[in-house]
Backbone as JSON, one array per atom type, in Angstrom:
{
  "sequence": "XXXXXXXXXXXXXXXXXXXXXXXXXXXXXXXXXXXXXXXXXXXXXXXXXXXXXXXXXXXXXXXXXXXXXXXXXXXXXXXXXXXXXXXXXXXXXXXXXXXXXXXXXXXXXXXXXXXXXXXXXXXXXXXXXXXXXXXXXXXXXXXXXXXXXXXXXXXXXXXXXXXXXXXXXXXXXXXXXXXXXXXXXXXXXXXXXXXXXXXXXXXXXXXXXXXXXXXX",
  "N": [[0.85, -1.19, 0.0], [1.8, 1.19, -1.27], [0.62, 4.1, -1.27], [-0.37, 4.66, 1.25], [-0.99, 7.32, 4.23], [0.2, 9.43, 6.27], [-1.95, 9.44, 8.09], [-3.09, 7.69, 7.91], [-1.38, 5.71, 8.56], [-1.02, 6.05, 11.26], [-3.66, 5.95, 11.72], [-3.69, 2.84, 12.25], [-1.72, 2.14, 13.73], [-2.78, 2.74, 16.05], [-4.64, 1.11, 16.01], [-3.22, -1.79, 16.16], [-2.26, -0.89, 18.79], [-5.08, -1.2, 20.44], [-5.93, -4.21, 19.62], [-3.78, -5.1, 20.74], [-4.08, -4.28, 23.61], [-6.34, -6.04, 23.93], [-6.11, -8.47, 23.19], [-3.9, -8.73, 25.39], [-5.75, -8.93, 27.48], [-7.05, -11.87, 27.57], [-4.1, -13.38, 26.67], [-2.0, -11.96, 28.65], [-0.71, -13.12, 30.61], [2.37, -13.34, 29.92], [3.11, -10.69, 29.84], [5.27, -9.03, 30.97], [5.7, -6.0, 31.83], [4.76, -4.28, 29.19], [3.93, -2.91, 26.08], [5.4, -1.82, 22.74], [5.3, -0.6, 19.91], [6.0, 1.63, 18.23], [9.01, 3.33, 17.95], [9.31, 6.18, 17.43], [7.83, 8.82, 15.72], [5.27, 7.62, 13.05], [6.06, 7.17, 9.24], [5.56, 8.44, 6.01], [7.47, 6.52, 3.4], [10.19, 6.55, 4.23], [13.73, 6.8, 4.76], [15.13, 4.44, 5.94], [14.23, 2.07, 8.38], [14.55, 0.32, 10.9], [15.11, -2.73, 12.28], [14.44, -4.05, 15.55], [15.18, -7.17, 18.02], [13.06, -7.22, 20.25], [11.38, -4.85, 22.64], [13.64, -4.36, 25.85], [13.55, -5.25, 28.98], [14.93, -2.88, 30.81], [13.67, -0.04, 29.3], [12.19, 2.42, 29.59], [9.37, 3.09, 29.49], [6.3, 1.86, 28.44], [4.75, 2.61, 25.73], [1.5, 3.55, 25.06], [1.45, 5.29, 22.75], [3.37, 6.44, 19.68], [6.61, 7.81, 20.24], [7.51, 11.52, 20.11], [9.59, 11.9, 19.08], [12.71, 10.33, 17.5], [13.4, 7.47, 19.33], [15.81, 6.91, 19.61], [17.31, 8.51, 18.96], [18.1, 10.09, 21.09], [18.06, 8.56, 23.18], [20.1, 6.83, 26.31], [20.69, 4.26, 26.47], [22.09, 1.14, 25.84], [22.34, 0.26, 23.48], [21.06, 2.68, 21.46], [23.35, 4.04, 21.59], [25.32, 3.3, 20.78], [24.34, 2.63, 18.11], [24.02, 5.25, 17.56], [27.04, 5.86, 17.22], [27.68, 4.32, 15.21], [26.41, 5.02, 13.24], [26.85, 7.75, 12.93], [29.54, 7.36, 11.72], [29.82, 6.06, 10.01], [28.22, 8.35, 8.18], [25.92, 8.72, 8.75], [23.86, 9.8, 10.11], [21.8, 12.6, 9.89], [20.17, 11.09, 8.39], [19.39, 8.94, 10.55], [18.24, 11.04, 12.25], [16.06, 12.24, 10.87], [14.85, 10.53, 8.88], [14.5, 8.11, 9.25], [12.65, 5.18, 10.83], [11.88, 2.84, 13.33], [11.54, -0.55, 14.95], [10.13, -3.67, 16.22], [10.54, -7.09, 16.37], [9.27, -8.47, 17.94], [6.52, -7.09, 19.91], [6.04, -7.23, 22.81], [7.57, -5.7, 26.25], [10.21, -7.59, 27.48], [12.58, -8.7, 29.72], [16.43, -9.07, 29.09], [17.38, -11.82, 29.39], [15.04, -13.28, 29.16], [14.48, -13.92, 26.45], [15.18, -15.7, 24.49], [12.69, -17.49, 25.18], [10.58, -15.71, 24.02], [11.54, -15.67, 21.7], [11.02, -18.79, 20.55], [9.36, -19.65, 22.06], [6.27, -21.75, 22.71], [2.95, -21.44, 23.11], [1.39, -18.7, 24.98], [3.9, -16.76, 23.81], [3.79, -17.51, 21.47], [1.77, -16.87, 20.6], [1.54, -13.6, 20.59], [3.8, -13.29, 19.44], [3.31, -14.02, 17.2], [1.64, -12.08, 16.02], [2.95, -10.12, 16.61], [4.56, -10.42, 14.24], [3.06, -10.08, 12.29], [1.93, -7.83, 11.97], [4.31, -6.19, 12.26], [4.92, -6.26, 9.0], [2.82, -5.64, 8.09], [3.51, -2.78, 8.52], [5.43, -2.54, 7.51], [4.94, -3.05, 4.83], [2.4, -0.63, 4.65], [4.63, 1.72, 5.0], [6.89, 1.8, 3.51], [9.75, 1.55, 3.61], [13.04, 2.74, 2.22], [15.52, 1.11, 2.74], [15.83, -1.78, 5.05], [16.98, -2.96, 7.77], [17.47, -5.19, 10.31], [18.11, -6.23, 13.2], [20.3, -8.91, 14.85], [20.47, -12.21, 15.63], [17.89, -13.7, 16.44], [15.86, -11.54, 15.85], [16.21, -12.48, 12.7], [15.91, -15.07, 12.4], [13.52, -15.06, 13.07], [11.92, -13.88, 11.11], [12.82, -15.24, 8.94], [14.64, -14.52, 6.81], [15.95, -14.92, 3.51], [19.2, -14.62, 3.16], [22.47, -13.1, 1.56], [26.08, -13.04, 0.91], [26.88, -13.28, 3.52], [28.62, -13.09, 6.32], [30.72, -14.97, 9.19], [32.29, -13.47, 11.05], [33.45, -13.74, 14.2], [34.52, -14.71, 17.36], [33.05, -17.16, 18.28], [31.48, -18.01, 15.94], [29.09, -17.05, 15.12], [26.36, -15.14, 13.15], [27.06, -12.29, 11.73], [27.16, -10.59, 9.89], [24.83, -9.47, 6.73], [23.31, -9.72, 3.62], [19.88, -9.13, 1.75], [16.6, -9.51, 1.03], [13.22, -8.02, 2.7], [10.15, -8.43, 2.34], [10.53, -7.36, -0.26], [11.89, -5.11, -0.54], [15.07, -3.86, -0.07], [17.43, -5.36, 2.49], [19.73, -5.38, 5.12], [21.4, -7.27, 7.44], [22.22, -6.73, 10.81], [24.48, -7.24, 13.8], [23.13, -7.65, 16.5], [23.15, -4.85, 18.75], [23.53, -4.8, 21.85], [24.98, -5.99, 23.37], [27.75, -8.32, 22.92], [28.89, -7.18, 20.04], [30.78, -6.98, 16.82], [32.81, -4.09, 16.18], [33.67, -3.82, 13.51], [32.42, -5.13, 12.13], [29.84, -4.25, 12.65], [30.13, -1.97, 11.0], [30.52, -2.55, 8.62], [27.77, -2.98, 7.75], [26.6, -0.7, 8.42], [27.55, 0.88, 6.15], [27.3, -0.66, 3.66], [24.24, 0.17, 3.68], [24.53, 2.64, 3.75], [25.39, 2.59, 0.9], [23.34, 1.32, -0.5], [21.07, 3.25, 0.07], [22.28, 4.96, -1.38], [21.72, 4.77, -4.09], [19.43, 4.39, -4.54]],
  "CA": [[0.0, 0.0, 0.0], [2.76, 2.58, -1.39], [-0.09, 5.4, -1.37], [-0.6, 5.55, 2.54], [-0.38, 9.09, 4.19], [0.93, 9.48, 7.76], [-2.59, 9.72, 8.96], [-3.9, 6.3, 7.78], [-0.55, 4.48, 9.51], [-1.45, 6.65, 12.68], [-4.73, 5.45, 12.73], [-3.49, 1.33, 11.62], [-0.59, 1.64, 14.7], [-3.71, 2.81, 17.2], [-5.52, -0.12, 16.1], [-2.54, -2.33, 16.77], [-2.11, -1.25, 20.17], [-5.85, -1.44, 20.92], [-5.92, -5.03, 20.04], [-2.98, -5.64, 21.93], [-4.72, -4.52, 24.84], [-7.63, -6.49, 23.99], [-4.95, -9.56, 23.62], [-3.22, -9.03, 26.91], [-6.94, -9.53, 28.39], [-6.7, -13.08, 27.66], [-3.1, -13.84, 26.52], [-1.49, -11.6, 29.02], [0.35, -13.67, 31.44], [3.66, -13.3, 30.24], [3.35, -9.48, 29.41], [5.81, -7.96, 32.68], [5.4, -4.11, 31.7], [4.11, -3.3, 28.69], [4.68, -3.12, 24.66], [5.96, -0.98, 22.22], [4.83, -0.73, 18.11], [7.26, 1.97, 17.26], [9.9, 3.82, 18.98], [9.1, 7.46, 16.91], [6.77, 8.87, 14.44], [5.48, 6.51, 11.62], [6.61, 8.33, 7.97], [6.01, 7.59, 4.83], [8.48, 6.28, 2.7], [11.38, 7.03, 5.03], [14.76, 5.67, 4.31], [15.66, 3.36, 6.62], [13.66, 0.47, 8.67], [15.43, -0.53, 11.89], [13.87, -4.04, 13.23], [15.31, -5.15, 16.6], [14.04, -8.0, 18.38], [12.24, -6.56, 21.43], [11.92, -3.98, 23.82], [14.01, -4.88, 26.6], [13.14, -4.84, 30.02], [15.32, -1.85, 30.91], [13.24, 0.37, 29.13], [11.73, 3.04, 30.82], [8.01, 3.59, 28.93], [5.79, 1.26, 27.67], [3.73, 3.62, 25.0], [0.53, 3.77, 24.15], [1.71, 5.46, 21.18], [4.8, 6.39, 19.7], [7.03, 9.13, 20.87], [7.26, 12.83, 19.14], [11.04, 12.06, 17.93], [12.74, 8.62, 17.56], [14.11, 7.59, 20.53], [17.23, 6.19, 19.52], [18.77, 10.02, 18.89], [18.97, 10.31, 22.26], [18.57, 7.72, 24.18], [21.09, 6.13, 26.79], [20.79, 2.91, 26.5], [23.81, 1.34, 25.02], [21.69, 0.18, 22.24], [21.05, 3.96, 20.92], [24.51, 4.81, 21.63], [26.05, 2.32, 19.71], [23.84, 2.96, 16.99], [24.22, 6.41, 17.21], [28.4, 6.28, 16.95], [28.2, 3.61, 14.39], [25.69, 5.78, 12.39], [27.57, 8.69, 12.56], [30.92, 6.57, 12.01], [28.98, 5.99, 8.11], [28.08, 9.71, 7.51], [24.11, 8.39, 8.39], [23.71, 10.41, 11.62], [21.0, 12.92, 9.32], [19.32, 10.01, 8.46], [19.02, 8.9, 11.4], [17.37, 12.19, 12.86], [15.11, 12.75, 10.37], [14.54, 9.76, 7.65], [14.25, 6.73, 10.21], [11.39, 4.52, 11.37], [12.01, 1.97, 14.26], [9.92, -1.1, 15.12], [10.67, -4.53, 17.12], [10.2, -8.33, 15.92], [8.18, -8.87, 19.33], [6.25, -5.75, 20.66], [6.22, -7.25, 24.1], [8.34, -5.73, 26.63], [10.59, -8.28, 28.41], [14.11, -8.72, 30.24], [16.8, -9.7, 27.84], [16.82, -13.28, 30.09], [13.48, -14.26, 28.72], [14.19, -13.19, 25.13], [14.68, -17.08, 24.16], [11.11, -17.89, 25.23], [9.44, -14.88, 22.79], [11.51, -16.34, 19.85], [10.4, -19.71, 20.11], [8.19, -20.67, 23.4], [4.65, -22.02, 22.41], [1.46, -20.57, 23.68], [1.45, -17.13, 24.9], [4.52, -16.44, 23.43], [3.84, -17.82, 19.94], [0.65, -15.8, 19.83], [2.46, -12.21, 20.84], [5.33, -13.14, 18.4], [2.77, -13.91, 15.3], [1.05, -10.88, 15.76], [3.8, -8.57, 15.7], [5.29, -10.26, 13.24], [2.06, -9.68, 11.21], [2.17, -6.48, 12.03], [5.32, -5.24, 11.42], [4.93, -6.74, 7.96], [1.82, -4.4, 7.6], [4.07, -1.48, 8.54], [6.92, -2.18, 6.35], [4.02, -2.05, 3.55], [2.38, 1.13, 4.94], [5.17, 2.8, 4.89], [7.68, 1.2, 2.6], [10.87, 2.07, 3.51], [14.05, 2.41, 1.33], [15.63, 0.3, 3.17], [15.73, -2.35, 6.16], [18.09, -3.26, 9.02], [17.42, -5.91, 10.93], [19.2, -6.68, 14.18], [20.49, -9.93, 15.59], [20.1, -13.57, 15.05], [16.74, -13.92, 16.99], [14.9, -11.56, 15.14], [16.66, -12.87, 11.58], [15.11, -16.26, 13.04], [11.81, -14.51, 12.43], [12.17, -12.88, 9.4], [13.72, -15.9, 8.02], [14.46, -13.28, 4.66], [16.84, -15.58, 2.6], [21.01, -13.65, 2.87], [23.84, -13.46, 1.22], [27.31, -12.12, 1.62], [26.88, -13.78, 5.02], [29.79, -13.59, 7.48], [30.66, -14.69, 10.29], [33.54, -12.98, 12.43], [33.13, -13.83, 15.38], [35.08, -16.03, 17.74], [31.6, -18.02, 18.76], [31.33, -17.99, 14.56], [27.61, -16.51, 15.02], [26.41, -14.52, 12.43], [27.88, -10.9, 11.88], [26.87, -9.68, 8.11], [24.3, -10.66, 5.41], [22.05, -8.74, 2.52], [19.15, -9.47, 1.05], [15.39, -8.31, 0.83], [12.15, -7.8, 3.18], [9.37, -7.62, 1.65], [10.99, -6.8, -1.56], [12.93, -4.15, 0.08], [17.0, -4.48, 0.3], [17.96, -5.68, 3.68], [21.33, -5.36, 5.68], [21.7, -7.56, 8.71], [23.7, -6.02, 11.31], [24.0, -7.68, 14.49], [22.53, -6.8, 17.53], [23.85, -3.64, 19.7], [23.33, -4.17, 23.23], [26.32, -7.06, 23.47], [28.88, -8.9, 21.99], [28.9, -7.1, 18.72], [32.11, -6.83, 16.51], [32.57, -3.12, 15.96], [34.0, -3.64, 12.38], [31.1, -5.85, 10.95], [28.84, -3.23, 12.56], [30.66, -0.54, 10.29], [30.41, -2.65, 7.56], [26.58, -3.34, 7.81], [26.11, 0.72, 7.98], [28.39, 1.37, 5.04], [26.23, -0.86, 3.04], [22.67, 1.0, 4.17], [25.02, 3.8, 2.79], [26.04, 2.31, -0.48], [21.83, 1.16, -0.83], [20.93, 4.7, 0.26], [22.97, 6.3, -2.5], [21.7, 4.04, -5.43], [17.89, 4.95, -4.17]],
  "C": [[0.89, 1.23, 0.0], [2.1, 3.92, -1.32], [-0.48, 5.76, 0.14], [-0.36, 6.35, 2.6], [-0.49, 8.53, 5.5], [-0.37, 9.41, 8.65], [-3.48, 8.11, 9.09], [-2.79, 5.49, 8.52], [-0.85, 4.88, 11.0], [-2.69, 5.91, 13.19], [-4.57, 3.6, 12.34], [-2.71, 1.2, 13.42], [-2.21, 1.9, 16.19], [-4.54, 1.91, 17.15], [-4.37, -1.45, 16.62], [-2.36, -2.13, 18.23], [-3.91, -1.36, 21.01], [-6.12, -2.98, 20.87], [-4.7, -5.81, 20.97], [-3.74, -5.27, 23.45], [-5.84, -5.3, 25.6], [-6.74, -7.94, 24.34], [-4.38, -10.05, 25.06], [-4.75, -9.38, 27.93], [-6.85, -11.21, 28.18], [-5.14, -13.76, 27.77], [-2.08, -12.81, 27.26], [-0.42, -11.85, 30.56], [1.99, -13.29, 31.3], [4.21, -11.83, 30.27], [3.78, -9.1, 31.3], [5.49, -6.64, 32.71], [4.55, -3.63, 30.74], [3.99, -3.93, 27.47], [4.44, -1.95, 23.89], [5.78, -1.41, 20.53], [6.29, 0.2, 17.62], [8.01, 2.91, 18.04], [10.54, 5.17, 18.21], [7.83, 7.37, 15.8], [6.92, 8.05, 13.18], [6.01, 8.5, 10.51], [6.53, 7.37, 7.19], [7.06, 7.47, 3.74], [10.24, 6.61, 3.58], [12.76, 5.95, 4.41], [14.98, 4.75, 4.53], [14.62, 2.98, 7.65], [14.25, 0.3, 9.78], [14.44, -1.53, 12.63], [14.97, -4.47, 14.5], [14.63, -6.05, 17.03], [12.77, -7.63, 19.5], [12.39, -5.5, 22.55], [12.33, -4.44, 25.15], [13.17, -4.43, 28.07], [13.5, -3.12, 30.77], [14.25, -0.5, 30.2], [12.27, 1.27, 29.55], [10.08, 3.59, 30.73], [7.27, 2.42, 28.68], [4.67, 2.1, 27.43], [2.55, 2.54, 24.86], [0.35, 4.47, 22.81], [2.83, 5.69, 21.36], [5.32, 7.76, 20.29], [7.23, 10.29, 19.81], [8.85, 12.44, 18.13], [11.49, 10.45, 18.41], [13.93, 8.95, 18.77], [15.44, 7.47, 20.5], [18.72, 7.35, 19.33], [18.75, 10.51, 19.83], [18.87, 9.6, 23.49], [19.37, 7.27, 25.35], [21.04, 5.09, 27.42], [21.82, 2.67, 25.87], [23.34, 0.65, 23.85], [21.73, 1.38, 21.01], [22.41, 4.39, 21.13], [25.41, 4.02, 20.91], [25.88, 2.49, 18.38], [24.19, 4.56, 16.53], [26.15, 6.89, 16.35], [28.21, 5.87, 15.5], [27.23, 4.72, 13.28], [26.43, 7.08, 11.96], [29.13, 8.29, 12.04], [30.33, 6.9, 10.15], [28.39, 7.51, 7.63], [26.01, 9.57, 7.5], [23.98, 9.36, 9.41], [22.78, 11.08, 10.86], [19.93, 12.1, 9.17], [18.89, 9.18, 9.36], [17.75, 9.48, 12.4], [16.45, 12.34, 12.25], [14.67, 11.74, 9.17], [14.27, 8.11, 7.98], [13.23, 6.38, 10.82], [12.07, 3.31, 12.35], [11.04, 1.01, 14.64], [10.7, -2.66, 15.87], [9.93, -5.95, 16.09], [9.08, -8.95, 17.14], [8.15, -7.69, 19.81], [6.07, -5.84, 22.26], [7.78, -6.87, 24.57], [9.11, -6.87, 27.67], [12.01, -8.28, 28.82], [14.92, -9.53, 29.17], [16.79, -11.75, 28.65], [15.98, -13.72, 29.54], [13.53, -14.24, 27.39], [14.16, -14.53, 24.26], [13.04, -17.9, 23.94], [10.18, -17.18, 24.48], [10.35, -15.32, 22.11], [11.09, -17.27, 19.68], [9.22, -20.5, 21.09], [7.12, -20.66, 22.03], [3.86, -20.74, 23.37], [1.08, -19.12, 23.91], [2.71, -16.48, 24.03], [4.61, -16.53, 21.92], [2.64, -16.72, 19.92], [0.75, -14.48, 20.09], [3.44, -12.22, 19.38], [4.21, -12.86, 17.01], [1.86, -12.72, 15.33], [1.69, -9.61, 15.5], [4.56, -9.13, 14.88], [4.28, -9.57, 11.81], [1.96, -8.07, 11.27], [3.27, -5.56, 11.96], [5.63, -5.54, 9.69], [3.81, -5.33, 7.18], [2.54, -3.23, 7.35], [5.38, -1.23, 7.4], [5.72, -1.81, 4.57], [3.14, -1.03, 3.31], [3.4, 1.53, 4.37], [6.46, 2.89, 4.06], [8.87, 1.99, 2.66], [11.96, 1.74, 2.31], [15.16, 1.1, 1.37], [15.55, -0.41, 4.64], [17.07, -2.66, 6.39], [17.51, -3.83, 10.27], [18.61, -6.5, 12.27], [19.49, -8.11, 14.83], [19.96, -11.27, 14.58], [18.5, -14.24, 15.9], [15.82, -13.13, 16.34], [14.89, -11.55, 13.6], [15.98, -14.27, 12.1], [13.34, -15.73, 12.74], [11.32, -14.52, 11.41], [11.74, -14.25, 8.56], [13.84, -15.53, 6.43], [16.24, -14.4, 4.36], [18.92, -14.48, 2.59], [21.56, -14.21, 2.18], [24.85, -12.88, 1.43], [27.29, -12.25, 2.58], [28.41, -13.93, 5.45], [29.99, -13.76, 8.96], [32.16, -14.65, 11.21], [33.39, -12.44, 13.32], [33.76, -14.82, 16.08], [33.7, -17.0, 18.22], [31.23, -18.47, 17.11], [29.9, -17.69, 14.11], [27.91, -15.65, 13.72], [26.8, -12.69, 12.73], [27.38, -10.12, 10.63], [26.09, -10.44, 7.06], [23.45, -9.39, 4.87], [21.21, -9.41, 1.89], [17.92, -8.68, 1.2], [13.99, -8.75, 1.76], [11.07, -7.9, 2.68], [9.4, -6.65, 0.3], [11.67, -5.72, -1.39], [14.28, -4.49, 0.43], [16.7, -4.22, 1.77], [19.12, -5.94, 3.9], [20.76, -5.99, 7.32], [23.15, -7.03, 9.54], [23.63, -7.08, 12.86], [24.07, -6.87, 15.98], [23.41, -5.74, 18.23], [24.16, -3.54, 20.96], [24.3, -4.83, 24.12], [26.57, -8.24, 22.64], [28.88, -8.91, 20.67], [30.45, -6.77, 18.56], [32.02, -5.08, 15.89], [33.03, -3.08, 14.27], [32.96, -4.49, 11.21], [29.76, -4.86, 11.34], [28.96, -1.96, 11.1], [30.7, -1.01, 9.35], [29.06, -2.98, 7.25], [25.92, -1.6, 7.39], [26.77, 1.43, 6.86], [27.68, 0.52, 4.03], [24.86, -0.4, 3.46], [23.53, 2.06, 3.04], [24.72, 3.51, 1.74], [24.42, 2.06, -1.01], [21.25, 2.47, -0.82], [20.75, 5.13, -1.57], [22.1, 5.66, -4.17], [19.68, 4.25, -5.29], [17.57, 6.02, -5.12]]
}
């Protein structure tokens, strides 16, 4: 739906969190705090996409909507500050501030400890996960970004979007780097931010976003 306008994803994300609240009336056992759809204003067509897997426990909100500016430009979490260097490290820091959409593979908030049990538990946890996965699927075709950036190997486990150019340097030999496409949208896996990332496969994950960027 490349013709949305900012007011039809506004009123799509307020229907998402109303049935989530309707959800957590039955399937709300495992929900500890809260959940989170998007972590700044929707936009259409924006450049960049960032999917992480979930809002962590740390987190100090759980919205009912999103916030006026994306959180991640100023943050201090070491998530947003990671992102922020490595962004500015690639000449994205602009794009960042003003051309970025944010959104999670699981909109429940939970402690990173439990984050195993929303990628693959059964029951409550399968029916949280398939809803925001369905729903961030909606949003990537609302609002059809230029491109995506996906974080980690838990919510690439989601996705499951086909890579290539996969590497992995890493002494554990986890994944570290891969490209391919979303929803028909180029995708750059980067991996996650909040620990044990390699700072030079980060910098090569945002130097391709660049190099996709520029060819936009």
């Amino acid at each position: 739906m490349n013709n949305a306008t900012v007011e039809t994803i506004e009123k799509r994300v307020a229907k998402m969190y109303a049935d989530m609240n309707a959800l957590a009336i039955t399937h709300g056992d495992r929900i500890k705090r809260g959940y989170n759809v998007l972590y700044g204003p929707p936009m259409v067509k924006p450049k960049l996409m960032l999917i992480s897997f979930q809002p962590g426990g740390e987190d100090g909100i759980a919205y009912q909507t999103y916030p006026d500016t994306l959180a991640y430009v100023k943050d201090n979490f070491k998530f947003g500050k990671t992102l922020r260097k490595h962004m500015q490290e690639a000449g994205l820091s602009d794009v960042l501030e003003k051309h970025t959409v944010a959104t999670t593979a699981v909109f429940a908030q939970a402690p990173a400890s439990e984050s195993s049990k929303w990628a693959t538990g059964k029951g409550s946890y399968k029916i949280w996960r398939e809803f925001s996965l369905e729903s961030v699927r909606e949003l990537i075709d609302l609002m059809h970004p230029e491109v995506i950036v996906i974080f980690g190997t838990k919510t690439k486990d989601i996705f499951k979007p086909e890579l290539t150019n996969t590497r992995h340097n890493h002494k554990q030999h986890i994944l570290t780097y891969g490209e391919g496409e979303l929803e028909g949208i180029p995708l750059v896996y980067c991996m996650h931010l909040s620990q044990g990332w390699v700072a030079s496969e980060v910098q090569k994950s945002f130097r391709k976003v660049k190099e996709l960027l520029a060819c936009r």
